[in-house]
PDB file of N, H, CA, C and O in Angstrom:
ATOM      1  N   UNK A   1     -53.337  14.597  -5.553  1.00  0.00           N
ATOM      2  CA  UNK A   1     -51.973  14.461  -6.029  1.00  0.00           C
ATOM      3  C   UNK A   1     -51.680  12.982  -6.248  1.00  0.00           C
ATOM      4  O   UNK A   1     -51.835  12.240  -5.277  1.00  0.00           O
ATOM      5  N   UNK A   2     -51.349  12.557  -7.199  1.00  0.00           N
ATOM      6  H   UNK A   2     -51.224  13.160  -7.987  1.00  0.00           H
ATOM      7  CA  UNK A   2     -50.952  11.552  -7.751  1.00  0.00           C
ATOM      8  C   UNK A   2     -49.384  10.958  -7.602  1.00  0.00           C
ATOM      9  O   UNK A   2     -48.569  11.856  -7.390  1.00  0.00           O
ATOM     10  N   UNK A   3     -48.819   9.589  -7.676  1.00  0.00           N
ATOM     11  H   UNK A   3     -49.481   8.861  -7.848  1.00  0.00           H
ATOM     12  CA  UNK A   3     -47.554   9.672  -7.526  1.00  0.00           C
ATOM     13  C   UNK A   3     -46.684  10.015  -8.422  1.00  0.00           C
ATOM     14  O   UNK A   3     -45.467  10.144  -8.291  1.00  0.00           O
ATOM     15  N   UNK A   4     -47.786  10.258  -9.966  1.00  0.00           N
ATOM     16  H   UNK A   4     -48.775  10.153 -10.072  1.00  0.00           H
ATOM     17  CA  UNK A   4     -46.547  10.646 -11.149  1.00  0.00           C
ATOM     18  C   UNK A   4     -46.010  12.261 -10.249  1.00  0.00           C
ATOM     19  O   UNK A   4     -44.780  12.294 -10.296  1.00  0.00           O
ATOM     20  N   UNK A   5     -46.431  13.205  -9.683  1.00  0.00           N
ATOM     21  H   UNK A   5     -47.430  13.178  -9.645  1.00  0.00           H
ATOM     22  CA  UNK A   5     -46.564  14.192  -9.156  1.00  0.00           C
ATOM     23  C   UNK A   5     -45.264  14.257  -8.504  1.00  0.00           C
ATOM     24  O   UNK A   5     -44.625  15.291  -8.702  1.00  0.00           O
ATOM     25  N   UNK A   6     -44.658  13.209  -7.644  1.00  0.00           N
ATOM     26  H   UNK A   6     -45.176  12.369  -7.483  1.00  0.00           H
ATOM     27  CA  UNK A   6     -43.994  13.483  -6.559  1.00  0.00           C
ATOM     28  C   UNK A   6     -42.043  12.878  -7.760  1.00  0.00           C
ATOM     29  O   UNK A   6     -41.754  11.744  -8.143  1.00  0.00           O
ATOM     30  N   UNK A   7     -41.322  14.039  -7.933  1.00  0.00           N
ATOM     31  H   UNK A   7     -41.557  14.960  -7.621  1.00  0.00           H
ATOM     32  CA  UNK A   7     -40.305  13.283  -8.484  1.00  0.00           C
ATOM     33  C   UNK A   7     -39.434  12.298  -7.659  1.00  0.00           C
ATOM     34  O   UNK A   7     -39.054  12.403  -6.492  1.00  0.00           O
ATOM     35  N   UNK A   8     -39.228  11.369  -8.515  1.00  0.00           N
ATOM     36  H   UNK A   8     -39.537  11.284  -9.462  1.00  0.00           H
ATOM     37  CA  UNK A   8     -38.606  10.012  -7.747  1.00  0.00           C
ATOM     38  C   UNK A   8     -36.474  10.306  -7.758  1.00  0.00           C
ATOM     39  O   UNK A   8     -35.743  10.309  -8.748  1.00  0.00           O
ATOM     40  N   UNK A   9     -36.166  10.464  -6.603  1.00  0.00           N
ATOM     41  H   UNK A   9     -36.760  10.462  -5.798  1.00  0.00           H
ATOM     42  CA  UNK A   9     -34.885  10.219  -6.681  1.00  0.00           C
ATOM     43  C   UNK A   9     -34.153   9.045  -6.660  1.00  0.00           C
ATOM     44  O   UNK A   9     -34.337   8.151  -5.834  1.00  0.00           O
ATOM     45  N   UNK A  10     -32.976   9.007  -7.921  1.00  0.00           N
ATOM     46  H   UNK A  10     -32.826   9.733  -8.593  1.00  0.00           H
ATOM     47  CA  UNK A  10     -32.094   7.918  -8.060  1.00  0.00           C
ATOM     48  C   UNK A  10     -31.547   7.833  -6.443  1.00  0.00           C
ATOM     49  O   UNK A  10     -31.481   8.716  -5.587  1.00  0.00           O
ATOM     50  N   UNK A  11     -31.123   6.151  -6.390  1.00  0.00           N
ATOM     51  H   UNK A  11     -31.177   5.434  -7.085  1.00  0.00           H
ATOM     52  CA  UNK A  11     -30.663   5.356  -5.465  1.00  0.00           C
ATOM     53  C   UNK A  11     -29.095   5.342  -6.256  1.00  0.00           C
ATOM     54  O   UNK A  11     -28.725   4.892  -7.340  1.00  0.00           O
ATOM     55  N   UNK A  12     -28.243   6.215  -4.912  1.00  0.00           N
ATOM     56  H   UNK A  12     -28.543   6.581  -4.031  1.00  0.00           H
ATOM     57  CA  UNK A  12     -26.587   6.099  -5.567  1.00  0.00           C
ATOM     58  C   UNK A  12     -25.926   5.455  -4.812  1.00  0.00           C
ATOM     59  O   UNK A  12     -25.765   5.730  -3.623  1.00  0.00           O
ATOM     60  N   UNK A  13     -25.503   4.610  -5.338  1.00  0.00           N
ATOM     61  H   UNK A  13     -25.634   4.387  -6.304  1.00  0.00           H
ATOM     62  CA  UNK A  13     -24.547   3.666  -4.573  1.00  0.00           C
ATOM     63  C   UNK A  13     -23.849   4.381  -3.526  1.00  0.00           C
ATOM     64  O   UNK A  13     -23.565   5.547  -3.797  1.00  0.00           O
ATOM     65  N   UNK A  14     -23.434   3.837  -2.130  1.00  0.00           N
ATOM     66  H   UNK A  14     -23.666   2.889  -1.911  1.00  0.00           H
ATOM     67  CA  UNK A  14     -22.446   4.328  -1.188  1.00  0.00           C
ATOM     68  C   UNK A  14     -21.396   3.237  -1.016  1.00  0.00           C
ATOM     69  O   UNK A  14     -20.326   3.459  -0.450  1.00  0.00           O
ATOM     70  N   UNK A  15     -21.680   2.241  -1.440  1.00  0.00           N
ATOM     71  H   UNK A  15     -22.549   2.061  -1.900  1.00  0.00           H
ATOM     72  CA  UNK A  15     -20.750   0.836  -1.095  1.00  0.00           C
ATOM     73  C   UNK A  15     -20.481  -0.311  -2.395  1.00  0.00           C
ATOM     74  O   UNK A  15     -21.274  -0.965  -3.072  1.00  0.00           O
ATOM     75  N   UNK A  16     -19.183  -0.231  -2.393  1.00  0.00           N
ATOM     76  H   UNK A  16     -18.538   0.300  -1.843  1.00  0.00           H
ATOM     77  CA  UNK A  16     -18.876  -1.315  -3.461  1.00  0.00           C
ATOM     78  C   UNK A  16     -20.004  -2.216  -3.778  1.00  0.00           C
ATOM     79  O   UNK A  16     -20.713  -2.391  -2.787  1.00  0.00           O
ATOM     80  N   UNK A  17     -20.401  -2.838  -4.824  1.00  0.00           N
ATOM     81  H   UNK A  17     -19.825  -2.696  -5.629  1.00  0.00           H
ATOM     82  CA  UNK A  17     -21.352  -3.719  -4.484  1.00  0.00           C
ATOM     83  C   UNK A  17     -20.885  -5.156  -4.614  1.00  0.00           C
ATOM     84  O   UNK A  17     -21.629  -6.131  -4.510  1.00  0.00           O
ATOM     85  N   UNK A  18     -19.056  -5.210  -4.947  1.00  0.00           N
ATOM     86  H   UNK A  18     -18.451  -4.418  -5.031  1.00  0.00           H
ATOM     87  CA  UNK A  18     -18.778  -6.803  -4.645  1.00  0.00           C
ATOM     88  C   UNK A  18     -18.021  -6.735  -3.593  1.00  0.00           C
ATOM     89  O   UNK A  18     -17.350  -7.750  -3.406  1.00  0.00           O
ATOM     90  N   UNK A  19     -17.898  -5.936  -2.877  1.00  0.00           N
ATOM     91  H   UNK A  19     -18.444  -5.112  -3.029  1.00  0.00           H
ATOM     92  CA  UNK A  19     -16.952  -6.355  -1.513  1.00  0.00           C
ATOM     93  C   UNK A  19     -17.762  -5.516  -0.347  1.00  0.00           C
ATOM     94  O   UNK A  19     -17.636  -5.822   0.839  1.00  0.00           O
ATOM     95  N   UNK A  20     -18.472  -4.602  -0.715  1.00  0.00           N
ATOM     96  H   UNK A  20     -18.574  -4.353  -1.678  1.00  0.00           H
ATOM     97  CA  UNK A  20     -19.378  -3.798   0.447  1.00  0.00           C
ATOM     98  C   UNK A  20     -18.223  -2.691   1.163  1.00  0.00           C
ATOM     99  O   UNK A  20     -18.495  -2.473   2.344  1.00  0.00           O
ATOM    100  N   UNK A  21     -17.247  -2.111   0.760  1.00  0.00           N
ATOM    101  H   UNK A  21     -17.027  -2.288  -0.199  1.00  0.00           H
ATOM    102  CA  UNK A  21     -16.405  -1.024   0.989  1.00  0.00           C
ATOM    103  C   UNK A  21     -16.936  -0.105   0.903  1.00  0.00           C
ATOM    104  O   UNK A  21     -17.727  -0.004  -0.035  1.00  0.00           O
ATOM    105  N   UNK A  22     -16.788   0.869   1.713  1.00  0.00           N
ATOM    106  H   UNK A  22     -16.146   0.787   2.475  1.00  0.00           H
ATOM    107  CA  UNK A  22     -17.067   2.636   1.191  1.00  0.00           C
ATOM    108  C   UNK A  22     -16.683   3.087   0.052  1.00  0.00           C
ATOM    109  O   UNK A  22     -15.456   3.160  -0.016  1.00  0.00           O
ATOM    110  N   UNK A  23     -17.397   3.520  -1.152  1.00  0.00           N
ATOM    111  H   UNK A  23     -18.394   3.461  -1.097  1.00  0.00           H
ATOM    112  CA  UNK A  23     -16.750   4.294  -1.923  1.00  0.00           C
ATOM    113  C   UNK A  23     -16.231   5.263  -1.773  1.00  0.00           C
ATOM    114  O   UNK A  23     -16.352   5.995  -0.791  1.00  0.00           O
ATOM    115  N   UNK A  24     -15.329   5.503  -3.045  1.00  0.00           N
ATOM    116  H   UNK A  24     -15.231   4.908  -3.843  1.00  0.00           H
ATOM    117  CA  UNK A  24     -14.360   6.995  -2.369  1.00  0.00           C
ATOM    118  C   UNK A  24     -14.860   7.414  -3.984  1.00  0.00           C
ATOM    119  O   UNK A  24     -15.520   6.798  -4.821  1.00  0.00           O
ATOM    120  N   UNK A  25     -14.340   8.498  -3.983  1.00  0.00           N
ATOM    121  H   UNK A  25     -13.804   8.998  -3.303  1.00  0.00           H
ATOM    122  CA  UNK A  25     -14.658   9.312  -5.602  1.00  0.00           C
ATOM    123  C   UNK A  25     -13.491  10.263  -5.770  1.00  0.00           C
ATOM    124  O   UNK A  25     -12.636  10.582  -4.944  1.00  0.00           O
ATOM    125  N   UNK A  26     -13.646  10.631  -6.987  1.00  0.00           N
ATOM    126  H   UNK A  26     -14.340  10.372  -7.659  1.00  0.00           H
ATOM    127  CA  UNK A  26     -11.699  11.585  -7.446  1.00  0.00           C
ATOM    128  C   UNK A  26     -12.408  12.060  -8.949  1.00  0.00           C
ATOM    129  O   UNK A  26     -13.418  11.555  -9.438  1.00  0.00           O
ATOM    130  N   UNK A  27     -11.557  13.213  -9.555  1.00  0.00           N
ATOM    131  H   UNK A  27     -10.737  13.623  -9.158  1.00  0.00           H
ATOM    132  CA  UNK A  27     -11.988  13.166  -9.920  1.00  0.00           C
ATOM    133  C   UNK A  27     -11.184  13.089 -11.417  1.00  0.00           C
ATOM    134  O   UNK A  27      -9.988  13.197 -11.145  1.00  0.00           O
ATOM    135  N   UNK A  28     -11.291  12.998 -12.344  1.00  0.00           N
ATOM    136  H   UNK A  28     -12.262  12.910 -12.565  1.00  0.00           H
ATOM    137  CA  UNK A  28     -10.162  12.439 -13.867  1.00  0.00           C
ATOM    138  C   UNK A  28     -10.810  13.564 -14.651  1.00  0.00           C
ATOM    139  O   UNK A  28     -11.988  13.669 -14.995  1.00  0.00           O
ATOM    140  N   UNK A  29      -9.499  14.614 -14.918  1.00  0.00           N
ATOM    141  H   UNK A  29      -8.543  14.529 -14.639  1.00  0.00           H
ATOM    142  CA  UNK A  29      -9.391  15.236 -16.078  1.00  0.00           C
ATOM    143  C   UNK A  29      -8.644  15.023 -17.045  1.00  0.00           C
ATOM    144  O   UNK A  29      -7.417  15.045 -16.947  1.00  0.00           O
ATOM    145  N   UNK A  30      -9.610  14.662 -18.692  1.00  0.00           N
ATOM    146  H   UNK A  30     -10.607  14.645 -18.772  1.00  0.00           H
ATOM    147  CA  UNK A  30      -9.005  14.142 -19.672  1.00  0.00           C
ATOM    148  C   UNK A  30      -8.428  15.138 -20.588  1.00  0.00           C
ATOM    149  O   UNK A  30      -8.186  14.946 -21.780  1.00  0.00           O
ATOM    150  N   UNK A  31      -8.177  16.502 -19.748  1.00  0.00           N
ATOM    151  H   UNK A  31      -8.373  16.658 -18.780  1.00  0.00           H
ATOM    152  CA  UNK A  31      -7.054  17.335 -20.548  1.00  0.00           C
ATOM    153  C   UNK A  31      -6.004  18.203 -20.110  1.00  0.00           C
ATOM    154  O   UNK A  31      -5.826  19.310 -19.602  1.00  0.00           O
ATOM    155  N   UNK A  32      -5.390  17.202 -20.536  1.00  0.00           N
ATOM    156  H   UNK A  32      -5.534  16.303 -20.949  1.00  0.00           H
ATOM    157  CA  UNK A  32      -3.926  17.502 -19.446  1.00  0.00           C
ATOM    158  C   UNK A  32      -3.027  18.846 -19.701  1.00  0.00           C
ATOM    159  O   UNK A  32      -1.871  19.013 -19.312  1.00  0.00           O
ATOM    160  N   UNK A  33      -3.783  19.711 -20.401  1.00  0.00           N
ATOM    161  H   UNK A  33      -4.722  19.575 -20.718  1.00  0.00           H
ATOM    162  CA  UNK A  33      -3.629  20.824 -20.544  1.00  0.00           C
ATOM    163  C   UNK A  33      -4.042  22.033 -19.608  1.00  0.00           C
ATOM    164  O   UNK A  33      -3.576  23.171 -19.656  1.00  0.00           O
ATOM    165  N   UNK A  34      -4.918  21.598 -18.833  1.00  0.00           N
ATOM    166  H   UNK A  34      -5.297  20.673 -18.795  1.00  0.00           H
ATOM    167  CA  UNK A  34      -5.679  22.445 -18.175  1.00  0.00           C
ATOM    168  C   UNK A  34      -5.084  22.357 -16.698  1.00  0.00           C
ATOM    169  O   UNK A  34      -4.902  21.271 -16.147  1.00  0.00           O
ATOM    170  N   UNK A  35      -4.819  23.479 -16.148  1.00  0.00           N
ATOM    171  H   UNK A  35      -4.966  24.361 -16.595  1.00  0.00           H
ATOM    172  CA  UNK A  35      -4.303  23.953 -14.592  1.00  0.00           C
ATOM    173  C   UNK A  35      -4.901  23.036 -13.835  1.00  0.00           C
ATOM    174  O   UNK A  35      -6.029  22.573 -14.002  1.00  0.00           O
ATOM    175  N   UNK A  36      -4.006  22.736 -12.864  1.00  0.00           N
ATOM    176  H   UNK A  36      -3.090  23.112 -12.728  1.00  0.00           H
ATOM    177  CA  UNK A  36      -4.620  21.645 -11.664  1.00  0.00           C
ATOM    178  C   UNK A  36      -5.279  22.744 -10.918  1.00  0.00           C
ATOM    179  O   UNK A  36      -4.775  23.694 -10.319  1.00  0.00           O
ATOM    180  N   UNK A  37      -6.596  22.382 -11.100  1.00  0.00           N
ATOM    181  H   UNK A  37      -7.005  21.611 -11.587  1.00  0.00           H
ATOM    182  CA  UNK A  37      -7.449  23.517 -10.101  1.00  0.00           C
ATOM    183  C   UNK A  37      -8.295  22.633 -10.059  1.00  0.00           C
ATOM    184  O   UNK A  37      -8.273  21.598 -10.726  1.00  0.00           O
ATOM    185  N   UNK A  38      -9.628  23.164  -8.782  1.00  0.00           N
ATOM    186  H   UNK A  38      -9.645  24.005  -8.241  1.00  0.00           H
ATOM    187  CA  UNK A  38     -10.623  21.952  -8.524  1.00  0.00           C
ATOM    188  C   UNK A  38     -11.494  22.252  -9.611  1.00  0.00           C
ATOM    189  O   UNK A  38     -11.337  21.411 -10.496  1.00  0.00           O
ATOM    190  N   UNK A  39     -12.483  23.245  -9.949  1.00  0.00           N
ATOM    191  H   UNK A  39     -12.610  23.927  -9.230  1.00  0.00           H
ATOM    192  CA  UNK A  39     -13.489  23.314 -10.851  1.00  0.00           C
ATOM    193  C   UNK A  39     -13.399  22.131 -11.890  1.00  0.00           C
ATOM    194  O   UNK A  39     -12.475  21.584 -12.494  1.00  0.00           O
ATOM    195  N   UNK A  40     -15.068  21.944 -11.817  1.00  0.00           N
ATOM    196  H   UNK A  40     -15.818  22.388 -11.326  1.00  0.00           H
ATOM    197  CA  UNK A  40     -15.124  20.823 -12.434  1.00  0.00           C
ATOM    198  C   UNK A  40     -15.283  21.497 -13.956  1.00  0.00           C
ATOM    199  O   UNK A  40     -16.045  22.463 -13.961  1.00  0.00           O
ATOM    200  N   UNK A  41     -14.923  21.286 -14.743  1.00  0.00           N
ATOM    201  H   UNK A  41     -14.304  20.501 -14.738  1.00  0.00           H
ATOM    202  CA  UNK A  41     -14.899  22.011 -16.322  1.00  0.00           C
ATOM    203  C   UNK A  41     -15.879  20.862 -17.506  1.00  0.00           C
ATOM    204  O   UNK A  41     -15.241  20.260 -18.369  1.00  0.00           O
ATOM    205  N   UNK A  42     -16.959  20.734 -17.434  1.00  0.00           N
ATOM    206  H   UNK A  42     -17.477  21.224 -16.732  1.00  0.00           H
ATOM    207  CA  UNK A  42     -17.560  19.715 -18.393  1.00  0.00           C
ATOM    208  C   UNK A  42     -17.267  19.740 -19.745  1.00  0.00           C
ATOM    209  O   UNK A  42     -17.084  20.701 -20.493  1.00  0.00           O
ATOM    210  N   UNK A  43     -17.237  17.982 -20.053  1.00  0.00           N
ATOM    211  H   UNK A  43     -17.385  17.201 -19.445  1.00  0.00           H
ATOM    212  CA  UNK A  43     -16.049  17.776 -21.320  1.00  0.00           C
ATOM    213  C   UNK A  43     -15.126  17.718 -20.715  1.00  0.00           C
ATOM    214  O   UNK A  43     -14.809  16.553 -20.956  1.00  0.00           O
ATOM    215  N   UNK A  44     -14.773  17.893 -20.407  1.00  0.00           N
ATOM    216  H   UNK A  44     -15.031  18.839 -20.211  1.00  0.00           H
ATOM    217  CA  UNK A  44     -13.273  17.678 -19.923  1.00  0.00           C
ATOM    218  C   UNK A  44     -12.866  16.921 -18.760  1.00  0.00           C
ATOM    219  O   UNK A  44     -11.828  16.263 -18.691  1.00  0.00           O
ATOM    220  N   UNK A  45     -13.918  17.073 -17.657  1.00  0.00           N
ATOM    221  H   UNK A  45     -14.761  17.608 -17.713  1.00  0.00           H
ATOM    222  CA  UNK A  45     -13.491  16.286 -16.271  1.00  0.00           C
ATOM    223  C   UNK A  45     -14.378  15.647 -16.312  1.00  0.00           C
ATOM    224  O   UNK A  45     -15.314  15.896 -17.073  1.00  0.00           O
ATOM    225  N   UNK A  46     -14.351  14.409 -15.333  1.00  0.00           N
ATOM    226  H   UNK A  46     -13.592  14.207 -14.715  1.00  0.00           H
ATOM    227  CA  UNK A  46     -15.534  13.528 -14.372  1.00  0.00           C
ATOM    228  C   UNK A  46     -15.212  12.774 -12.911  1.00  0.00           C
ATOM    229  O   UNK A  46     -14.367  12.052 -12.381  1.00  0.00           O
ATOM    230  N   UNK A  47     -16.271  13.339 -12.679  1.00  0.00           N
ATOM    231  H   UNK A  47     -16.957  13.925 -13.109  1.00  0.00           H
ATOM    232  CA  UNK A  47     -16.160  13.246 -10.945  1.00  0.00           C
ATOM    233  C   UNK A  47     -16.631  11.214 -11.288  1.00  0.00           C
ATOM    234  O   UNK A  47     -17.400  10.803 -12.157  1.00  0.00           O
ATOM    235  N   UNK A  48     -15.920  10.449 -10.364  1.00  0.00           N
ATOM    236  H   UNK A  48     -15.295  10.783  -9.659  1.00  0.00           H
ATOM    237  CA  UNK A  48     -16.435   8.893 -10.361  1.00  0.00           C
ATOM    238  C   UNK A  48     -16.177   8.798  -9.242  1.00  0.00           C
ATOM    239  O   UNK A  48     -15.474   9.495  -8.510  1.00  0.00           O
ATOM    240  N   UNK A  49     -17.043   7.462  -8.983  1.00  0.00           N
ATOM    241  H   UNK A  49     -17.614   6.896  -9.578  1.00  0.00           H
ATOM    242  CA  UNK A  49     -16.533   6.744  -7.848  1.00  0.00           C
ATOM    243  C   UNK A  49     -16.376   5.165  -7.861  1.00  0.00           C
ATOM    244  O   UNK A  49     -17.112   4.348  -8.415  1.00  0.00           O
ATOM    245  N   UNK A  50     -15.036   4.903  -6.985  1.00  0.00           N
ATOM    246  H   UNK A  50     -14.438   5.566  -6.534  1.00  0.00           H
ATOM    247  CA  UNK A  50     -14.734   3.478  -6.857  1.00  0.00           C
ATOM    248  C   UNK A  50     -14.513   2.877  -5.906  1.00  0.00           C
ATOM    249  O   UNK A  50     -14.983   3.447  -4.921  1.00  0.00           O
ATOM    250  N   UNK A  51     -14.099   2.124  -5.718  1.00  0.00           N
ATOM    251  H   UNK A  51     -13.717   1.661  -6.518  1.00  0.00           H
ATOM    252  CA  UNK A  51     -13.487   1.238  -4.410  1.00  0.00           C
ATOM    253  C   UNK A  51     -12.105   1.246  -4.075  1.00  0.00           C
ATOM    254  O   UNK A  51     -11.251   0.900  -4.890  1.00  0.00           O
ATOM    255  N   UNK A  52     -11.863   1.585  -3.033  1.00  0.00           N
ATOM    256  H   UNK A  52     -12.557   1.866  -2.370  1.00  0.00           H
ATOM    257  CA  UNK A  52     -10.936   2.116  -2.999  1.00  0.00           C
ATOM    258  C   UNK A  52      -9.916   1.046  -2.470  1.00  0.00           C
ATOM    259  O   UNK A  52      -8.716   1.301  -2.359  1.00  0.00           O
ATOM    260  N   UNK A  53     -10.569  -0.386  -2.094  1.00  0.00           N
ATOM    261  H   UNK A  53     -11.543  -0.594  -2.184  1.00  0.00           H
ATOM    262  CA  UNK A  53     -10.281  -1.394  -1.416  1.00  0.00           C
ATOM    263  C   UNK A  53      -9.230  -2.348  -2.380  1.00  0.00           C
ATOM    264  O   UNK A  53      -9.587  -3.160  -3.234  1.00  0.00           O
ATOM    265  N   UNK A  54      -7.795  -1.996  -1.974  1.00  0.00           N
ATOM    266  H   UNK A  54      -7.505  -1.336  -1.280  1.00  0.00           H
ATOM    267  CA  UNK A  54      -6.749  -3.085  -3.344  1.00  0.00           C
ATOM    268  C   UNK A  54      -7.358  -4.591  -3.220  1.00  0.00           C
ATOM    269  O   UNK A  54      -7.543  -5.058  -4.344  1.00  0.00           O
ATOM    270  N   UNK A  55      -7.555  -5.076  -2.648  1.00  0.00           N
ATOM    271  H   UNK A  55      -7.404  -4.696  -1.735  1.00  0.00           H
ATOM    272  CA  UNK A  55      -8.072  -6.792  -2.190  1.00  0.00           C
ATOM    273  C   UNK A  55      -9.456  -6.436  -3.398  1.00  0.00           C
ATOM    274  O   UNK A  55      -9.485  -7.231  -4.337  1.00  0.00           O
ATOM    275  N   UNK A  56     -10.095  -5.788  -3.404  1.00  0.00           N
ATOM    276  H   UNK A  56     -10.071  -5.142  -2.641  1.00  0.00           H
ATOM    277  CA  UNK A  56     -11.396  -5.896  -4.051  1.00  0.00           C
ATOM    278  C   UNK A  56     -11.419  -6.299  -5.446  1.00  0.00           C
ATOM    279  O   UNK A  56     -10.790  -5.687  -6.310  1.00  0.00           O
ATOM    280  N   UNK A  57     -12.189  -7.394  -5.694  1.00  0.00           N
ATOM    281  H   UNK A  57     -12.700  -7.891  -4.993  1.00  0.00           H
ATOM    282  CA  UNK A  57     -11.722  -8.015  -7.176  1.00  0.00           C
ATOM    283  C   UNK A  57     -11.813  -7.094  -8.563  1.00  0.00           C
ATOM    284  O   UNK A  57     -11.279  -7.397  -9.631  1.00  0.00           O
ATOM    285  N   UNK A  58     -12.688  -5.786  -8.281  1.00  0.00           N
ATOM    286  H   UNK A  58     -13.122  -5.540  -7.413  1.00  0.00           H
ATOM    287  CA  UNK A  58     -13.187  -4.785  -9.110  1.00  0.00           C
ATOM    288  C   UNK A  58     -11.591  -4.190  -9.670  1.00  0.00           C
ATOM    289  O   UNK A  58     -11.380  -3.587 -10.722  1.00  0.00           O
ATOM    290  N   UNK A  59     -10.673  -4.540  -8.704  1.00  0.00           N
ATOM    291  H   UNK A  59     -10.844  -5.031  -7.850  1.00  0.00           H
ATOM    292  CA  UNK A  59      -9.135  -3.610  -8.546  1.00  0.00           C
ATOM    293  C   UNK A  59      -8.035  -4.812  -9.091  1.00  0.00           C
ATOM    294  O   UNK A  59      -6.826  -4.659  -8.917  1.00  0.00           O
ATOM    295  N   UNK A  60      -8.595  -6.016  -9.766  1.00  0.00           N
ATOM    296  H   UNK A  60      -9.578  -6.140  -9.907  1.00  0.00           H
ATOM    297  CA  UNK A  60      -7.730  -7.105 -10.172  1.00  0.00           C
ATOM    298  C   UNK A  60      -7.873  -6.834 -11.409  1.00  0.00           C
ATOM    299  O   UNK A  60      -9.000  -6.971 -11.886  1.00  0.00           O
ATOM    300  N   UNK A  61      -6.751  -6.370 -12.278  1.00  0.00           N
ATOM    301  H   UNK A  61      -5.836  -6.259 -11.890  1.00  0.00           H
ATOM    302  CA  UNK A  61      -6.677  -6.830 -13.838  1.00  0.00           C
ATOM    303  C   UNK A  61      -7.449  -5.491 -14.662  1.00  0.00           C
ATOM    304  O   UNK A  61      -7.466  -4.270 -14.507  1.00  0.00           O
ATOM    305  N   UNK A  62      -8.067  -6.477 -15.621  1.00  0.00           N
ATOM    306  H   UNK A  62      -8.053  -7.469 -15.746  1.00  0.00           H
ATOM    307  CA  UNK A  62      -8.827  -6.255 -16.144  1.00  0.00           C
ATOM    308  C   UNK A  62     -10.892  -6.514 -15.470  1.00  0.00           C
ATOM    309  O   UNK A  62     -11.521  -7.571 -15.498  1.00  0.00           O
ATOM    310  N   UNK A  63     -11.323  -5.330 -15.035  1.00  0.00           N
ATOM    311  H   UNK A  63     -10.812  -4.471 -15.013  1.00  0.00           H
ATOM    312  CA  UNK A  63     -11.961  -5.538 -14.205  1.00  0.00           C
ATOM    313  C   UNK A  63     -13.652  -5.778 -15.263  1.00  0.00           C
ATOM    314  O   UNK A  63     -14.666  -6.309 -14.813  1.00  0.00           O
ATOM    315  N   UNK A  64     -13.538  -5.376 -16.274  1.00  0.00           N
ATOM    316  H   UNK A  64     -12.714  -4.944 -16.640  1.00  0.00           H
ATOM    317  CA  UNK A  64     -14.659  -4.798 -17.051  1.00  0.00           C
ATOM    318  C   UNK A  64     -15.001  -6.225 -17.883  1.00  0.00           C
ATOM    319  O   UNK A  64     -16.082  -6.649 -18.292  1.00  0.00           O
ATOM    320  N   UNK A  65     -14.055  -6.620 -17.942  1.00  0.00           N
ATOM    321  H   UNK A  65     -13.177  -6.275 -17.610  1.00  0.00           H
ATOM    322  CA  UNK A  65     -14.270  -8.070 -18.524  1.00  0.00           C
ATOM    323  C   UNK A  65     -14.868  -8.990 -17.578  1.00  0.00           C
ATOM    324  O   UNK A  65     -15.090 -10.155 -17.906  1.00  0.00           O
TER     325      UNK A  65
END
């Protein structure tokens, strides 16, 4: 057995990576038509995660810039 063999799992972040906070996650449905229910409905929702930390510079402004 070879290592192409063995599938490699992604490394997912658990912690901000500019302030080292716990992430938290929520989730944004972009159709505001649809019943507040949990199911996740693809196309339409996405589960993310952020920092949930207000001090954290990721949470100042314009963060993407």
């Amino acid at each position: 057995m070879s290592d192409q063999d063995v599938p490699v799992e992604p490394e997912w972040p658990t912690k901000c990576p500019v302030c080292g906070t716990e992430l938290a996650s929520a989730v944004i449905d972009f159709d505001k038509t649809n019943q507040n229910r949990a199911e996740l409905q693809p196309g339409e929702m996405v589960e993310v995660d952020y920092c949930p930390n207000p001090d954290c510079p990721t949470n100042q402004g314009d963060a993407a810039g």
